[in-house]
N, C-alpha and C positions, 0 to 999 in steps of 0.2 A: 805726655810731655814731649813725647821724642816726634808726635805725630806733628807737635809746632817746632819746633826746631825743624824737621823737615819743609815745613811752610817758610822758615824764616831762611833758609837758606835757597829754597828755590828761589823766594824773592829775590834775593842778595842775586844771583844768581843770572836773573833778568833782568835790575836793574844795573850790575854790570855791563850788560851787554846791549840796553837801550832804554836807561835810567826816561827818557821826556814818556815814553810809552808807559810805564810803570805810572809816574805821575798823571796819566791822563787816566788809568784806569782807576788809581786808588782817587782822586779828583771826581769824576763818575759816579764811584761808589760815595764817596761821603755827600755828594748831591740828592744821591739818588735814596738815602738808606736815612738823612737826618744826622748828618756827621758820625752818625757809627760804621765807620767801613769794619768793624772786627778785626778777628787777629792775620797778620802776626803784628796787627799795630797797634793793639790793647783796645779798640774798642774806643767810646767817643773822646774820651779825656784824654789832654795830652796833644791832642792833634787841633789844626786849622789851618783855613787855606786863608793866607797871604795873597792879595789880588796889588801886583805894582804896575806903572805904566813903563814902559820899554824906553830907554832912555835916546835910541833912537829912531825909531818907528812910531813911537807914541804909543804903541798898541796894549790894551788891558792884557796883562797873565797872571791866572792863578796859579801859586806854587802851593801841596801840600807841606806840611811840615810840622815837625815836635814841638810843643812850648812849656816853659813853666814857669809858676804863680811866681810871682814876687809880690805879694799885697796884693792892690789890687790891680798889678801890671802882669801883663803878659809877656814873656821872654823867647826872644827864638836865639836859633845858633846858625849862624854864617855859614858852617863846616863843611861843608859842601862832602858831604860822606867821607872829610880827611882829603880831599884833594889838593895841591897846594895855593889854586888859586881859588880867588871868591866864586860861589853862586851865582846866576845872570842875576834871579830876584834882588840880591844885595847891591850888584853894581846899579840895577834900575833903580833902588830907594834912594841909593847916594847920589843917583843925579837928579831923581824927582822925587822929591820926599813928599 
């Protein structure tokens, strides 16, 4: 257990310090692996990539991110890891949904 705590905080750790990098590698990995990138992000459930258009360049981005069931709806969260502003993914759905 202490050997993923260790994984979950190098992560923290890195995407502190270049969160789009982190996203392109765990993005990568759930391409490359069938949406199971493993831990420290529990493996396939749970996660999916988000693909929005850019609400000023038009340009396709996929964002990884957590969700959960509501029925049969899928729920994300805006939180941008507690930051206080929105997520780019969020500003790009609210201006191109």
């Amino acid at each position: 257990m202490s050997e993923l705590n260790d994984e979950r905080r190098r992560m923290a750790d890195a995407y502190d310090a270049d969160p789009l990098a982190v996203n392109r590698t765990v993005i990568e990995k759930y391409r490359a692996n069938g949406s199971n990138v493993g831990q420290p992000f529990g493996g396939p459930r749970g996660m999916l990539l988000l693909t929005t258009t850019g609400a000023r360049a038009g340009k396709r981005h996929p964002a990884p991110m957590m969700y959960c069931r509501d029925g049969d709806r899928l729920v994300v969260f805006a939180s941008n890891a507690g930051a206080p502003a929105h997520p780019g993914w969020y500003r790009n759905l609210v201006a191109r949904p």
